[in-house]
C-alpha positions as CSV (number, residue, x, y, z in Angstrom):
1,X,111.6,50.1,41.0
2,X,113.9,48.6,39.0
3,X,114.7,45.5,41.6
4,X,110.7,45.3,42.4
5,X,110.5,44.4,38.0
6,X,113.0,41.9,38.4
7,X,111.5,40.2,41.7
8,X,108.0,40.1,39.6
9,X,109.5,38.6,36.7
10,X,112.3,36.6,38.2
11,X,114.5,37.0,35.8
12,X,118.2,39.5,35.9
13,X,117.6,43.1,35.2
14,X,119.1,46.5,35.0
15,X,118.0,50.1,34.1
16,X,119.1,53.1,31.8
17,X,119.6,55.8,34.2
18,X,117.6,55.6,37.5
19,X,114.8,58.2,38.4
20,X,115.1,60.0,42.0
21,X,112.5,59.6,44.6
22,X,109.4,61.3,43.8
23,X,110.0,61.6,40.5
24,X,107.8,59.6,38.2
25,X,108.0,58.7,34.6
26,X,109.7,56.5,31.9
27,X,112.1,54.2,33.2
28,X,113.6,52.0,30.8
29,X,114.4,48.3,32.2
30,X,116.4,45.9,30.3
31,X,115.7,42.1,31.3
32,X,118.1,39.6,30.4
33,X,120.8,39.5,27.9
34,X,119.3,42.7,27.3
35,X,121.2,44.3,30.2
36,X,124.6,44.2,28.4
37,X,122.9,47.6,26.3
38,X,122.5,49.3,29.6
39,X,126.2,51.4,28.6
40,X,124.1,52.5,25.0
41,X,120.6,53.2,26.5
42,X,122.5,55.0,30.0
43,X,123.4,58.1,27.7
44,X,120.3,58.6,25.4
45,X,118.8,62.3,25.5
46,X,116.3,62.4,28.4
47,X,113.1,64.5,27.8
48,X,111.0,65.8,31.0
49,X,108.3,67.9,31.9
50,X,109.0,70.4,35.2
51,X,106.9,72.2,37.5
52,X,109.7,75.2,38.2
53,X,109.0,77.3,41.2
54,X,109.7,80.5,41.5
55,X,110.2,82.2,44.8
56,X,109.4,86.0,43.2
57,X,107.1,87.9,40.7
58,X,108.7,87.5,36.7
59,X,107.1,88.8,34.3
60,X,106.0,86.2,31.6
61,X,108.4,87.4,28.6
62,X,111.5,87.3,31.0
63,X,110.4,84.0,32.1
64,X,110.3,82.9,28.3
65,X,113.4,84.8,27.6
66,X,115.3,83.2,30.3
67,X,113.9,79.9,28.7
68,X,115.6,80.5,25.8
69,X,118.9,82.1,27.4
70,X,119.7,78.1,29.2
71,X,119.6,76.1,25.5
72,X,122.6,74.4,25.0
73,X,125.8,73.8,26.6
74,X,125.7,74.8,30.4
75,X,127.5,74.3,33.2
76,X,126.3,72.2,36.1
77,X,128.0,70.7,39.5
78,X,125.7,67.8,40.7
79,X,123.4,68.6,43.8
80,X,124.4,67.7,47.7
81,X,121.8,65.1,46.8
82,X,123.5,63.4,44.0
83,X,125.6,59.9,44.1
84,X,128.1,61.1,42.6
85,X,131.2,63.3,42.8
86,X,130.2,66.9,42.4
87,X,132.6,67.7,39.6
88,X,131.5,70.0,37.4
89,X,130.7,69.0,33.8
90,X,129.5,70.5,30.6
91,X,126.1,69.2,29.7
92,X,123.1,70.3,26.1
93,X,119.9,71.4,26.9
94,X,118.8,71.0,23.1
95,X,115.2,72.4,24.4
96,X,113.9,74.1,27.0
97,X,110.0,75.2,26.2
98,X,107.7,77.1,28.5
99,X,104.3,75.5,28.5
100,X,102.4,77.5,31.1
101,X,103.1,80.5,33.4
102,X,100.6,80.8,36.2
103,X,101.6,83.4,38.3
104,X,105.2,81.9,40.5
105,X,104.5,78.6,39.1
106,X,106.0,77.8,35.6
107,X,105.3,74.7,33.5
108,X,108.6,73.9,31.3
109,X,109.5,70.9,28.8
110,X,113.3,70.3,28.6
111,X,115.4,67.8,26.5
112,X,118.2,67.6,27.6
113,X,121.6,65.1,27.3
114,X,122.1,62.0,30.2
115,X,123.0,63.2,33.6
116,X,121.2,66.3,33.3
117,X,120.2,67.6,36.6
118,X,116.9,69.2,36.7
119,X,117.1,70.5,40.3
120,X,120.4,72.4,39.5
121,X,118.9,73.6,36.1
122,X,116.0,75.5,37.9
123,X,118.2,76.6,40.8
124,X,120.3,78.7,38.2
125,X,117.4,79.8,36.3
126,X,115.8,81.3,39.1
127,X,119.2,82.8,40.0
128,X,118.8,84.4,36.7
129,X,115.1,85.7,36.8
130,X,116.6,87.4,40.4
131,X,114.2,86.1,42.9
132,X,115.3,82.4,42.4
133,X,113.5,79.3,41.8
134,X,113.1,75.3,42.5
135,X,112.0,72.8,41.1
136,X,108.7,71.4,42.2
137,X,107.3,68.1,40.9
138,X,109.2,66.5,37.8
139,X,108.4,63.5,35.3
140,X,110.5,61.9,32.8
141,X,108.4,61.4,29.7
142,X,110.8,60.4,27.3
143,X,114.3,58.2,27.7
144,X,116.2,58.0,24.3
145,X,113.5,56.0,21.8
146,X,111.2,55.3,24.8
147,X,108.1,57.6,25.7
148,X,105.3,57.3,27.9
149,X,103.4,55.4,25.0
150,X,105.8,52.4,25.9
151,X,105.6,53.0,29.3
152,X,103.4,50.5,31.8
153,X,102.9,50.6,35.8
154,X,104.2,48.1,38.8
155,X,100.8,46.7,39.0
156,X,100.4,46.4,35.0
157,X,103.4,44.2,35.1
158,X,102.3,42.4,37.7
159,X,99.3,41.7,36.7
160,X,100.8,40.4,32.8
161,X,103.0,38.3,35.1
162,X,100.2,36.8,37.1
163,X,98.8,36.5,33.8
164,X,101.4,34.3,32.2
165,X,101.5,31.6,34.5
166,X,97.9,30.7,34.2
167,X,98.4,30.1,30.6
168,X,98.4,33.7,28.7
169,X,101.6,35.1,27.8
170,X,99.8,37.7,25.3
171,X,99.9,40.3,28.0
172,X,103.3,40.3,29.3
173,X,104.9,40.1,25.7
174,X,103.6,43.0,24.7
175,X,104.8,44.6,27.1
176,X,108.7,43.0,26.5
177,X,109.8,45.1,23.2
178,X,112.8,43.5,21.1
179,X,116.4,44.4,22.1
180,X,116.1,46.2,18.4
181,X,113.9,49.2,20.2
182,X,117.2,50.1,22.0
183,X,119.0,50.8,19.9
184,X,117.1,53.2,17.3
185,X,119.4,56.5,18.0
186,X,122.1,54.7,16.2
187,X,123.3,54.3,12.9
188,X,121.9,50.8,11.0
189,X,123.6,48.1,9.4
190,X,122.0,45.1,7.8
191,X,124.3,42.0,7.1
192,X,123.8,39.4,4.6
193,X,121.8,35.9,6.3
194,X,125.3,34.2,5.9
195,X,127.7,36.7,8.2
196,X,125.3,36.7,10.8
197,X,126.6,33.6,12.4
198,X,130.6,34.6,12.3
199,X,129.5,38.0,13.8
200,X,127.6,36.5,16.6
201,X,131.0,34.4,17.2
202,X,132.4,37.4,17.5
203,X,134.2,38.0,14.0
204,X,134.7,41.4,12.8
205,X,132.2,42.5,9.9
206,X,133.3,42.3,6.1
207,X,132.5,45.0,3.0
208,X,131.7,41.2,1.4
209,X,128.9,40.5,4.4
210,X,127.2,44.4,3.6
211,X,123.5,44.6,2.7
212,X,123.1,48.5,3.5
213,X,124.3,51.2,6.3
214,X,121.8,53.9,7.4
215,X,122.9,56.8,9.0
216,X,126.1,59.3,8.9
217,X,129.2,58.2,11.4
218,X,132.5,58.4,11.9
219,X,135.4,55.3,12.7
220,X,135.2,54.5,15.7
221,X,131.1,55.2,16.2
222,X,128.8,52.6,17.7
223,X,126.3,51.3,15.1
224,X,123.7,48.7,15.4
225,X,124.1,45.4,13.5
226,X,121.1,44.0,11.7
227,X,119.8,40.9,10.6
228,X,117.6,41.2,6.8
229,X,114.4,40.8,9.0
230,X,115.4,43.6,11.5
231,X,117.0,41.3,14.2
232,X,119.4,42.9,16.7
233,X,122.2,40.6,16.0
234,X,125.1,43.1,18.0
235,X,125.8,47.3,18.3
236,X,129.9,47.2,17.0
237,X,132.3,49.9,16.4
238,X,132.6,51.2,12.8
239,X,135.9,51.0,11.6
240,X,135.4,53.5,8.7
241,X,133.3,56.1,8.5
242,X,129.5,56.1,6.8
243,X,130.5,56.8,3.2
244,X,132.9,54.3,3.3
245,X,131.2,51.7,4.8
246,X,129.9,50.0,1.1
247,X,128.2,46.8,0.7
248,X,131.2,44.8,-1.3
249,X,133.8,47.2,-0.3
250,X,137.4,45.7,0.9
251,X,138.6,45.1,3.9
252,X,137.2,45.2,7.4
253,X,133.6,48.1,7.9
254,X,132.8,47.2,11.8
255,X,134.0,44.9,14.7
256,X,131.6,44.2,17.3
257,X,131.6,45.3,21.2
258,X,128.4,44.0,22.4
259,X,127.2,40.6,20.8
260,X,123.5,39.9,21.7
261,X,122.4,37.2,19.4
262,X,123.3,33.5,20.5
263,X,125.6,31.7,17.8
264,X,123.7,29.3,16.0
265,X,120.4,31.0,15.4
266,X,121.5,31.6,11.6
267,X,123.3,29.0,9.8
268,X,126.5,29.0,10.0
269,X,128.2,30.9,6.4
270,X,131.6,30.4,6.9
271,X,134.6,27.9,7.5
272,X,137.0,27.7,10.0
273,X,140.7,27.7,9.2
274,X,141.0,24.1,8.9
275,X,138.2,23.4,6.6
276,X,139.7,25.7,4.0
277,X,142.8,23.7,4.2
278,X,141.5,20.1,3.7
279,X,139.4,21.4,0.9
């Protein structure tokens, strides 16, 4: 899916954590520059909506209670299916809600961290309700910030494409959201107009070049760095935690990993080494 996008709009792409065949849902797809986030938007919470099988009668409240039992940290080994090794790992379920119980058939909402496996989480379910389950038909409705609300088809996209080179671009930019969107799970920091240049060069971030910090993080965090008019200008790593991290404050707040603003588009606020000298 994510190679048919980039054919359509001929441009590079990559994706934040592919969906399985015949499963359907939100796939995020990052065109561009864009595609240097993929490590951020990769390990977002995931949110899905599950038709689980069951292969015997449960009654309805052990059903529910079972529900309830498989919130937060479980245990899963990936399935014979998976590309990956079958290690096992620790993984949140942060909710697991039961929508609708029709007799074997149960309809179930689960958030749940990156690299959650779905297939594996109603296999040990049913394990648990005694007669065991499957899972039947799945869809991804939510990947970190995105929902299905942002969500568009193949054929919309081609369509806004087909669109765009006969003249109207309207279309297909709204469907491109700014780099910004990705980044909305993290902790915010907006820089003054005049270090947005030096950090888009690649220089570490100042207490002096500080407008505000939103969030709570620790050193060492990834945060996203702002421009005044909400411009993704780079996500860094915080070099002190969030009540440290004062606008004016001493010293260095936040060096950045991944720089996604070209240098340039802010005039340029400070001197190089040279300049200071023959001043």
């Amino acid at each position: 899916m994510t190679a048919w996008a980039g054919k359509i709009l001929g441009v590079p792409v990559g994706h934040a954590g592919t969906l399985d065949p015949g499963v359907s849902g939100v796939l995020v797809v990052m065109l561009g520059s864009a595609v240097r986030l993929a490590p951020f938007l990769q390990r977002g919470e995931k949110e899905y909506v599950c038709l689980w099988r069951l292969h015997g009668d449960v009654t309805e409240d052990r059903i529910r209670e079972i529900a309830r039992d498989f919130q937060g940290r479980i245990y899963q080994r990936p399935p014979k299916k998976a590309a990956v090794k079958r290690a096992l790992r620790i993984r949140t379920v942060h909710r697991l809600d039961v929508l609708e119980v029709d007799g074997r058939s149960v309809l179930i909402r689960v958030a749940c961290d990156a690299g959650t496996y779905i297939r594996s989480l109603c296999h040990h379910m049913g394990l648990a309700a005694g007669p065991g389950g499957s899972m039947g038909e799945l869809r991804r409705t939510r990947s970190g910030s995105f929902t299905e609300a942002d969500a568009h088809t193949l054929q919309e996209l081609e369509d806004a494409a087909w669109a765009a080179r006969e003249g109207n671009p309207a279309p297909l930019q709204g469907m491109i959201l700014p780099m910004g969107r990705a980044v909305m799970d993290l902790p915010r920091v907006t820089i003054r107009d005049t270090a947005v240049d030096a950090v888009c060069h690649g220089a570490s971030l100042a207490g002096a070049g500080l407008v505000t910090s939103e969030g709570t993080f620790s050193a060492r965090d990834p945060v996203g760095i702002f421009t005044q008019k909400g411009e993704l200008v780079a996500v860094a790593q915080a070099l002190v935690e969030s009540g440290k991290m004062v606008p004016g404050s001493p010293g260095l707040v936040a060096t950045p990993r991944v720089v996604l603003m070209p240098p340039g588009t802010y005039p340029r606020g400070w001197k190089k080494r040279k300049e200071k000298a023959g001043k």
